[in-house]
N, C-alpha and C positions, 0 to 999 in steps of 0.2 A: 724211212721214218714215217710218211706220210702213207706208207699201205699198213703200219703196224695200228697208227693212227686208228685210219679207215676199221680195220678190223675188233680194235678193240669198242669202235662206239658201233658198228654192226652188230656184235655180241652182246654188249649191256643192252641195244635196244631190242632181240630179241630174247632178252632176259628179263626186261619189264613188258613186254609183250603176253610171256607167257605167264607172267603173275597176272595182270589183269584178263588174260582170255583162262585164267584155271577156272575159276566159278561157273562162269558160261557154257566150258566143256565138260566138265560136274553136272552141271543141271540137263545138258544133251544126253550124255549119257544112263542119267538115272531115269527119264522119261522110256526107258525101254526095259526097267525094270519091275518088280514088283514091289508094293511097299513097304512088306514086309524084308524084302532083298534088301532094300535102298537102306530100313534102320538097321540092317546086321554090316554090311557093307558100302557103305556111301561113296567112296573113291573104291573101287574095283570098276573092270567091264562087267555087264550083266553075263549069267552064263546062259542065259535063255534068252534072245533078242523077239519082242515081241509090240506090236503095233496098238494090244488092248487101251494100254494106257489114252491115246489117242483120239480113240473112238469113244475111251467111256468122257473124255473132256468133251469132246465137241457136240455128244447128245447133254450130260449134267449141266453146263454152261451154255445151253441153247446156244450154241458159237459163232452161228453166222446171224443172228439177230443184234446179238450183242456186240459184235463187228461191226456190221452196219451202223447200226445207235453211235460207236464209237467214229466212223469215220465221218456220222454225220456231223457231229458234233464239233471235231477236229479240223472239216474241211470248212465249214460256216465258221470257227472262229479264226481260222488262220486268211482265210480270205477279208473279213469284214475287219479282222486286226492291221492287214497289210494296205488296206485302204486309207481306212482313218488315222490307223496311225500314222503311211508316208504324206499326208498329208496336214495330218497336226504337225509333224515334226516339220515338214517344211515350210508353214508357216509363222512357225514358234523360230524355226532360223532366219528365214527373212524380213519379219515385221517385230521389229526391237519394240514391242510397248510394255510399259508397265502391267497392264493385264495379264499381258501374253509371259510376261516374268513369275509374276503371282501364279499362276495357272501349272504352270511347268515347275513350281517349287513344291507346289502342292500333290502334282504328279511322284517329285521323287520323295516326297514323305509317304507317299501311298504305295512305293515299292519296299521302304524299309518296315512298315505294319507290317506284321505278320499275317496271314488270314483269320488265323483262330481268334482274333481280337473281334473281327467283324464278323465270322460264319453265322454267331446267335442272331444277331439283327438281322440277316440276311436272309435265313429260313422262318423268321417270326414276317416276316413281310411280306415274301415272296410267294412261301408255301402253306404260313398260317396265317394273315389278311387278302391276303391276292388266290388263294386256291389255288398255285400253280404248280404245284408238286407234280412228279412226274412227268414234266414238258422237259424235251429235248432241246427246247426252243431257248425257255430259261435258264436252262445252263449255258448255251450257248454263249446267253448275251451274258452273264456271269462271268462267265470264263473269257471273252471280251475283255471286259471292263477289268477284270485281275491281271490282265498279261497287258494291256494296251500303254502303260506308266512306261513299260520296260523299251516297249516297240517304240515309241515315242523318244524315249531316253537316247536311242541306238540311232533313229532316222535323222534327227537333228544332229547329230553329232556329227552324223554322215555330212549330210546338204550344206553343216556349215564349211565342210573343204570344198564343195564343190565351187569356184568362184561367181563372183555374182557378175562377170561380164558376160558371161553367156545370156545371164536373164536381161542387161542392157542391150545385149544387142538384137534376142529376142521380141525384147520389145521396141525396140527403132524398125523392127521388122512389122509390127503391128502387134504382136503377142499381146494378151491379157495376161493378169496375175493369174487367174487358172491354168489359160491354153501354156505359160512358160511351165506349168508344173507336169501337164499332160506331154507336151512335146519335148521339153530338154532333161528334166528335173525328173522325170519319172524312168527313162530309158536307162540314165545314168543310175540309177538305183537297182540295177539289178545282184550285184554282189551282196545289199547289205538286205534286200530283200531275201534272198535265197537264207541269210546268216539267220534274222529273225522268224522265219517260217520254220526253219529246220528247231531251235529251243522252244517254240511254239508250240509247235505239233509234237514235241517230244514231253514237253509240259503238258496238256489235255490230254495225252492219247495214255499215258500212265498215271493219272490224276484218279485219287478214289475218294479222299477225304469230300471235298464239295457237291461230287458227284451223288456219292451214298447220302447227303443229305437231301437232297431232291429226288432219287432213281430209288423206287423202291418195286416196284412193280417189277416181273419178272421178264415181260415183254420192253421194261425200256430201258432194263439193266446194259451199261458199257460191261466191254470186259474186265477190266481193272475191278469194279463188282461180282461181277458173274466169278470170279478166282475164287471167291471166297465160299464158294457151293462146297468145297468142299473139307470146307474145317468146320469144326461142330463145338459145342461145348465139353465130350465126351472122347472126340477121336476126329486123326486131320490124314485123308486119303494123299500122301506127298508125291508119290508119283504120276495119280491122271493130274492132281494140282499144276509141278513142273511139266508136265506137257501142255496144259494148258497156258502153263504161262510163256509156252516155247514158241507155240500158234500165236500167241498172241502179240508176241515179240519180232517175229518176220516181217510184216508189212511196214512197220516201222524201221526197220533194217529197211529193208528195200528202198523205203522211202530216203532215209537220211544216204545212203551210198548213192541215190540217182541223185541230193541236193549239193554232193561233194564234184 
């Protein structure tokens, strides 16, 4: 009873397996087609297996510029996210003040906003009184401050199982409220760091709406922009497009399987 069990939730899982990976191996495979092939036949194999699509992506999408841009951007906010936020969060869990309540309430009304509420105010400031359009830097810190409600939301939540006799005994050790966050409170944060870096970097790194309002320049286009080289008002090239969106999708795989 119990191998029939087994067998049938083996089955159904590799039956929702193959609905969600259909798309995925649809877009692999149309990448080695032409695009003319791809609107006559979309689920077929190509009968002609052919590498152009690839090549013409990664010249059209200047691709390793706009990788770079992209991981720059990705790696500076997942870094300065996982700081500030494991450390708002840990002390939004350990110092009970009314401040610190207000502040954290206001954090999660800023996850339920949507962006589109604030994007106008945000490019009237940043890129039409400040001239910072085009700075890598600015979205950055942009992209920060949108993702850091969430990181915060996730770090306290963490810190507050972890018990607070570690930090007493910490500090009968000498520990300061920082040195207990550097030495006990941080080491122990490796699970939920890896959880919020992995939605992080998967949030920025396929982010186009925020991005295209600051990235206009063709040298500081991300990919998630540079895709779009190849849709026109008149006609959309789908095959170097899905390969380029194929490139673009790998280091991010890699990335999310090395954070599993």
């Amino acid at each position: 009873m119990k191998r029939l069990k087994r067998a049938i939730v083996f089955i159904f899982t590799l039956l929702v397996l193959a609905i969600f990976m259909m798309p995925f191996l649809i877009l692999i495979i149309n990448t080695f087609k032409s695009t003319a092939e791809f609107i006559k036949t979309p689920f077929s194999f190509p009968t002609k297996f052919t590498l152009d699509n690839y090549i013409l992506a990664i010249k059209r999408m200047n691709f390793w510029v706009a990788m770079i841009n992209t991981i720059i951007i990705t790696v500076n906010t997942v870094l300065i996210n996982m700081i500030v936020g494991s450390m708002t969060g840990y002390l939004f869990a350990r110092k009970k003040w009314m401040i610190n309540k207000i502040i954290f309430a206001m954090f999660l009304a800023f996850m339920v906003a949507p962006f589109q509420v604030y994007m106008i105010p945000l490019v009237q400031i940043y890129a039409g009184n400040f001239g910072l359009s085009n700075n890598l830097f600015v979205v950055t810190y942009i992209a920060v401050g949108l993702n850091l409600p969430f990181a915060v939301f996730l770090y306290k939540g963490f810190i507050e199982d972890i018990s607070e006799q570690l930090d007493d005994a910490a500090r009968i050790d000498g520990c300061s409220f920082e040195l207990i966050y550097v030495r006990i409170i941080l080491p122990l944060l490796k699970p939920i760091i890896v959880t919020v870096t992995v939605f992080v970097a998967l949030g920025v790194w396929n982010d186009y709406l925020m991005s295209s309002l600051f990235l206009t320049k063709s040298q500081n286009k991300t990919l998630a922009i540079a895709i779009k080289t190849f849709l026109t008002n008149h006609s959309a090239e789908y095959s170097p497009m899905m390969a380029g969106l194929f490139l673009g999708i790998l280091p991010i795989i890699a990335f999310y399987l090395f954070g599993q």
